[in-house]
PAPAKE-94435 format. One record per residue: residue number from 0; x, y, z of N, C-alpha, C in turn. Coordinates in steps of 0.1 Angstrom, whole numbers. Example, Ala and Ser with C-alpha at 12.3 -4.5 7.8 and 13.67 -1.06 7.14 Angstrom:
REM residues 2
+-----+-------+-------+-------+-------+-------+-------+-------+-------+-------+
:   k :   n.X :   n.Y :   n.Z :  ca.X :  ca.Y :  ca.Z :   c.X :   c.Y :   c.Z :
+-----+-------+-------+-------+-------+-------+-------+-------+-------+-------+
:   0 :   132 :   -57 :    78 :   123 :   -45 :    78 :   132 :   -33 :    78 :
:   1 :   128 :   -22 :    71 :   137 :   -11 :    71 :   129 :     0 :    79 :
+-----+-------+-------+-------+-------+-------+-------+-------+-------+-------+
//
This chain:
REM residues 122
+-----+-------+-------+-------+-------+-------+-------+-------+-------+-------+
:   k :   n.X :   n.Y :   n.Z :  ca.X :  ca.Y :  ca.Z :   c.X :   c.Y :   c.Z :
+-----+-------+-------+-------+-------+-------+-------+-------+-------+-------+
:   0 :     8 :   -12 :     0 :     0 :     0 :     0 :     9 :    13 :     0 :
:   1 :     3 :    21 :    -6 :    12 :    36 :    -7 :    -1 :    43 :    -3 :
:   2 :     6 :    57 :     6 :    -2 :    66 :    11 :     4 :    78 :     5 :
:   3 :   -10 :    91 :     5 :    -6 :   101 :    -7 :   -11 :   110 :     0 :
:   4 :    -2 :   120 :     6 :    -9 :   134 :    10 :    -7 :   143 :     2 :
:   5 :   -12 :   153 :    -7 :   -13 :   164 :    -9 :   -14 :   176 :     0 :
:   6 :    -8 :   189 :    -4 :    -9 :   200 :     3 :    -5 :   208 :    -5 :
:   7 :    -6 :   224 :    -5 :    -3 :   233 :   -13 :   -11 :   244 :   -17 :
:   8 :   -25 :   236 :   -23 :   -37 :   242 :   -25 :   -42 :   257 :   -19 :
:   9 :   -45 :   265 :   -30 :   -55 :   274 :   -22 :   -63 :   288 :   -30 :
:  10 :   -60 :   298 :   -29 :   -69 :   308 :   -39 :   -58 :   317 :   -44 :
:  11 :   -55 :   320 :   -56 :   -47 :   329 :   -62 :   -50 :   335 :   -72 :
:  12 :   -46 :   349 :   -75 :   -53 :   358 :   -85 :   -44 :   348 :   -99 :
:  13 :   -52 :   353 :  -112 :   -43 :   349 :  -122 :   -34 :   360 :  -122 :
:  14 :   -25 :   347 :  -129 :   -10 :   354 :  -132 :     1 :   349 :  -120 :
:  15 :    -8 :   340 :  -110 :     1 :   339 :   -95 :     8 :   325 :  -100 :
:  16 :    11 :   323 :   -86 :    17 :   306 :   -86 :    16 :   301 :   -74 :
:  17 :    15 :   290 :   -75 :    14 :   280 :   -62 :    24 :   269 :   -67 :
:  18 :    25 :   264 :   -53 :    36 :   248 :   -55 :    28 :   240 :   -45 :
:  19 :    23 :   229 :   -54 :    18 :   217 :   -44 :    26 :   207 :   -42 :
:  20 :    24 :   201 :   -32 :    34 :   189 :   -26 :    27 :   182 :   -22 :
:  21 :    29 :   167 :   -29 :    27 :   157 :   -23 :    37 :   144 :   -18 :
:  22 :    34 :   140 :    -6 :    41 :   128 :     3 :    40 :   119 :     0 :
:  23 :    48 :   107 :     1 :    39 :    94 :    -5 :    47 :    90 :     8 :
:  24 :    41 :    74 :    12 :    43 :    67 :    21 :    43 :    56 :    23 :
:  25 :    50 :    47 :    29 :    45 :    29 :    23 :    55 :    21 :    16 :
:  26 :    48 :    14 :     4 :    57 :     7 :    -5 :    61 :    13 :   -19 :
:  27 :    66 :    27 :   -16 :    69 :    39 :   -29 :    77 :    31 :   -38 :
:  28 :    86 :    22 :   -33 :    95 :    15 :   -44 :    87 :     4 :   -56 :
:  29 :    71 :     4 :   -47 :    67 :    -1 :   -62 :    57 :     8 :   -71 :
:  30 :    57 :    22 :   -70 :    54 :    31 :   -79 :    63 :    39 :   -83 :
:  31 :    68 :    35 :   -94 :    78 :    41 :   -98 :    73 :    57 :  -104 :
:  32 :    61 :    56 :  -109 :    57 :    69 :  -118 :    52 :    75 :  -104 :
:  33 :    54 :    92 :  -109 :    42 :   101 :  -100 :    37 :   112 :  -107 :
:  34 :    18 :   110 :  -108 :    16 :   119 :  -111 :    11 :   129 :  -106 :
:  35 :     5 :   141 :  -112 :   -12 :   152 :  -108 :   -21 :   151 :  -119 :
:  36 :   -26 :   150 :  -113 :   -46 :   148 :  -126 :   -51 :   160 :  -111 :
:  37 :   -59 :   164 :  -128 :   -73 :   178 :  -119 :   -83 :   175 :  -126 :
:  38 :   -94 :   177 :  -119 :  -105 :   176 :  -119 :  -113 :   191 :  -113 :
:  39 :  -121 :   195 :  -118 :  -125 :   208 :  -129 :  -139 :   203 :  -121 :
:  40 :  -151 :   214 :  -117 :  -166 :   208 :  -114 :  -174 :   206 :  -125 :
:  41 :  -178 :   196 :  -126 :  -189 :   189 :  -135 :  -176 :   181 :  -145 :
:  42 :  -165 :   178 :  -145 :  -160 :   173 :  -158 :  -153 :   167 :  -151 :
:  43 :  -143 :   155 :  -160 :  -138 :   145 :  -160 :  -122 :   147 :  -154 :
:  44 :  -118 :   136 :  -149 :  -102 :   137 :  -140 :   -93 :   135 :  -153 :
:  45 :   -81 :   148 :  -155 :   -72 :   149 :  -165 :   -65 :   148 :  -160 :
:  46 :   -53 :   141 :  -168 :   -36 :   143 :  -165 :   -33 :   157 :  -170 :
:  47 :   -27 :   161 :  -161 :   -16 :   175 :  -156 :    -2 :   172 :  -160 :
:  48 :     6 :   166 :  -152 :    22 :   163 :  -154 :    22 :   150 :  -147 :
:  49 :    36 :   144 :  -147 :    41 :   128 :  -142 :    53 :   134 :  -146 :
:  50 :    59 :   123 :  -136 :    76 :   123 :  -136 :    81 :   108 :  -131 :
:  51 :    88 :   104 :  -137 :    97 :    86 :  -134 :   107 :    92 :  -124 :
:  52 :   103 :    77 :  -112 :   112 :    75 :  -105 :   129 :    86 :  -106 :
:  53 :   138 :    83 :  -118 :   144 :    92 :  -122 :   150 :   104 :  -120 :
:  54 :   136 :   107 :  -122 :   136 :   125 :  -126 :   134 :   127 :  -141 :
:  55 :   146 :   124 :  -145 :   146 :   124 :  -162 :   137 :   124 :  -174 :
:  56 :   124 :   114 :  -163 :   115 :   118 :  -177 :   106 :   125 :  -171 :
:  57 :    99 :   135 :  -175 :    89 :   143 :  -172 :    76 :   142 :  -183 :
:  58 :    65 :   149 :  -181 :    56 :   147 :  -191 :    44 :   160 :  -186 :
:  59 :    38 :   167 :  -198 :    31 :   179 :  -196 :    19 :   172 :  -205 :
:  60 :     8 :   177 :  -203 :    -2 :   178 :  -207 :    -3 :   194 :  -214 :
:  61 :    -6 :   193 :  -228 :    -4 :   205 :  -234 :    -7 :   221 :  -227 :
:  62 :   -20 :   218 :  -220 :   -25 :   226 :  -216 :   -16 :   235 :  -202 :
:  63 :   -11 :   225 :  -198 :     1 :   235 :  -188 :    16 :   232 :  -187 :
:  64 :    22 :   230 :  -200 :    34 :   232 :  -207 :    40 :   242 :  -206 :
:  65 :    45 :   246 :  -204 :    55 :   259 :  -202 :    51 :   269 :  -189 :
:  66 :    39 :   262 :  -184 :    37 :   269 :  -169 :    43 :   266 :  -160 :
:  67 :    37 :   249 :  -159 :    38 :   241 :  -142 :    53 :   232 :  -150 :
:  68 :    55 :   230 :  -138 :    69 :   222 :  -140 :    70 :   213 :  -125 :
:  69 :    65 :   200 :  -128 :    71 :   184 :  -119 :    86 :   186 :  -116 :
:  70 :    83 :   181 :  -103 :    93 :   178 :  -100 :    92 :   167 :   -85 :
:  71 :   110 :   160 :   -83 :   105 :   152 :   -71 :   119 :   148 :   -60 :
:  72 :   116 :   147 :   -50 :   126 :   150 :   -42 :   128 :   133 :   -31 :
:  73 :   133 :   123 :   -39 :   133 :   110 :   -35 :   135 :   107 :   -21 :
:  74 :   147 :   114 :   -18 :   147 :   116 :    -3 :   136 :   118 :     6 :
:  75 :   130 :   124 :     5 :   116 :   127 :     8 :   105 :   123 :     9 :
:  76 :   108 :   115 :    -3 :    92 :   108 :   -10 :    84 :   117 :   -11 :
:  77 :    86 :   130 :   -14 :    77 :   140 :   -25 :    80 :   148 :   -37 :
:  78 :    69 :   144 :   -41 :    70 :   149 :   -57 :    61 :   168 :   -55 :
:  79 :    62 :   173 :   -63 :    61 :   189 :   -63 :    54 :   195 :   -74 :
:  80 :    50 :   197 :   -75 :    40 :   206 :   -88 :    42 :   221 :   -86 :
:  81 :    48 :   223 :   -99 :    50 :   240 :   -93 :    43 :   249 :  -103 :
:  82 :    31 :   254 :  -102 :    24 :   265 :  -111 :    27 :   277 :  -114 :
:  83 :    30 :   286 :  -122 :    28 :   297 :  -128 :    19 :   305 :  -138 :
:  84 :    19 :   314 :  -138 :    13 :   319 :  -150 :    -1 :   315 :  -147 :
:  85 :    -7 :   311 :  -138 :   -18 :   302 :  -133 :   -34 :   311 :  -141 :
:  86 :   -40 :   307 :  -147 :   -55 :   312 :  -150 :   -63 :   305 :  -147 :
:  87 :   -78 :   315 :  -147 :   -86 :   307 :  -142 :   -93 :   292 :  -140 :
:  88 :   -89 :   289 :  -155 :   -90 :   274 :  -161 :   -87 :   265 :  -153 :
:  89 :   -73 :   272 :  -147 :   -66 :   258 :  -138 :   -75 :   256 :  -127 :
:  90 :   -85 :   262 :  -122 :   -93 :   263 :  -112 :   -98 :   244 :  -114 :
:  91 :   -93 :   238 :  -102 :   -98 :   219 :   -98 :   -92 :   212 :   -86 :
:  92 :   -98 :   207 :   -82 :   -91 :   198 :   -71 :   -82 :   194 :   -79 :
:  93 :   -66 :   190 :   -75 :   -57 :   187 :   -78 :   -48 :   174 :   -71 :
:  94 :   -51 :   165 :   -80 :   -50 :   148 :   -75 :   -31 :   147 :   -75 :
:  95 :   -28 :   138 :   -65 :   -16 :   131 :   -69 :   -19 :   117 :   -70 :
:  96 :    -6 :   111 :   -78 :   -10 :    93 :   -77 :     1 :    89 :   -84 :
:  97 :     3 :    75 :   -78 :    16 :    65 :   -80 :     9 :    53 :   -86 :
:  98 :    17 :    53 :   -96 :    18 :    37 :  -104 :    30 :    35 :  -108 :
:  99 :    26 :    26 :  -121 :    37 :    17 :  -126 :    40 :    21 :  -140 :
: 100 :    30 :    27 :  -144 :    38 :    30 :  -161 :    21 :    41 :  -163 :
: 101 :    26 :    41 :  -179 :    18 :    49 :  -186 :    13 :    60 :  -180 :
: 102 :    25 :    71 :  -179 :    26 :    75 :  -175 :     8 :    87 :  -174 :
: 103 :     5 :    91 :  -186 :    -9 :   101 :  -188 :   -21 :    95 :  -190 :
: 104 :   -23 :    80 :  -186 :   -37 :    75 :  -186 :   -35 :    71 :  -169 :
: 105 :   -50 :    77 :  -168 :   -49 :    76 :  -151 :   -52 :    65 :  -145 :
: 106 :   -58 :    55 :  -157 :   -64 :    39 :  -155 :   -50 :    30 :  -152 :
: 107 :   -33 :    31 :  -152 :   -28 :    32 :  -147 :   -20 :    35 :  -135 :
: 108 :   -24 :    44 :  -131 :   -18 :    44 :  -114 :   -31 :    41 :  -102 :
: 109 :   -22 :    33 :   -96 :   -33 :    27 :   -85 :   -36 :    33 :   -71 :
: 110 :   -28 :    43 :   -67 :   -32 :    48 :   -55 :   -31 :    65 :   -58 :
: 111 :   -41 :    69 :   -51 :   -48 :    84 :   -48 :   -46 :    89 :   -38 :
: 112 :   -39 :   103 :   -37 :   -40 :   108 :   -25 :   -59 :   120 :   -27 :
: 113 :   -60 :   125 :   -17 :   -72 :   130 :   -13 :   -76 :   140 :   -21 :
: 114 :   -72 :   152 :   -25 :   -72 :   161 :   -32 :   -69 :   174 :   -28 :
: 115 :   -66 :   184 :   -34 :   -60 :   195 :   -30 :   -66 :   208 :   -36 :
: 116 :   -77 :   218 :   -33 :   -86 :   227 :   -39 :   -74 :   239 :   -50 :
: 117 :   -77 :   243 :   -59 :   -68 :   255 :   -66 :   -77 :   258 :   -71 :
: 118 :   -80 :   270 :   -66 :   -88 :   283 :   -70 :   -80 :   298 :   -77 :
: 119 :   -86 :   300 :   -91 :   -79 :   311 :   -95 :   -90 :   320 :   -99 :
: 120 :   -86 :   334 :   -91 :   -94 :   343 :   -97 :   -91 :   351 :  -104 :
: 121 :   -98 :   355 :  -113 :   -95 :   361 :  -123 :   -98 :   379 :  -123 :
+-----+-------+-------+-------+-------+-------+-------+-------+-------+-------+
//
């Protein structure tokens, strides 16, 4: 079992930034991948970014490419989401989660942490 805290979340004008962090806990050496999926009210849970075990490989979802930038701190056992340039759009609860591959389908990774609110006003 892996455990997934999130934290970070909260209300920021566009144009701001936040950095989320999440903990993982448990058996981390068998989820190699970490990602963030958001989830938006009334719509469906998207991949945001993922990052391998590594570091090295990273992955963006077009929509926040050149904004947010993964990252992860092994020592730790947390991985980091760092937003900029943030608009309203980004406005979702903001998931973390550990698997094993594939890295941007979420039917892939098996454990969830709780969720983390990001509110942008505009």
């Amino acid at each position: 079992q892996v455990q997934l805290v999130e934290s970070g979340g909260g209300l920021v004008q566009a144009g701001g930034s936040l950095r989320l962090s999440c903990v993982a806990s448990g058996r981390t050496f068998s989820t190699p991948v970490m990602g963030w999926f958001r989830q938006a009210p009334g719509k469906e849970r998207r991949f945001a970014a993922a990052i391998r075990r590594s570091g090295s490989s990273t992955y963006y979802a077009d929509s926040v490419k050149g904004r947010f930038t993964i990252s992860r701190d092994n020592a730790k056992n947390t991985v980091y989401l760092q937003m900029n340039s943030l608009k309203p759009e980004d406005t979702a609860v903001y998931y973390c989660a550990a698997g094993r591959g594939g890295p941007l389908n979420l039917n892939e990774y098996d454990y969830w942490g709780q969720g983390t609110q990001v509110t942008v006003s505009s």
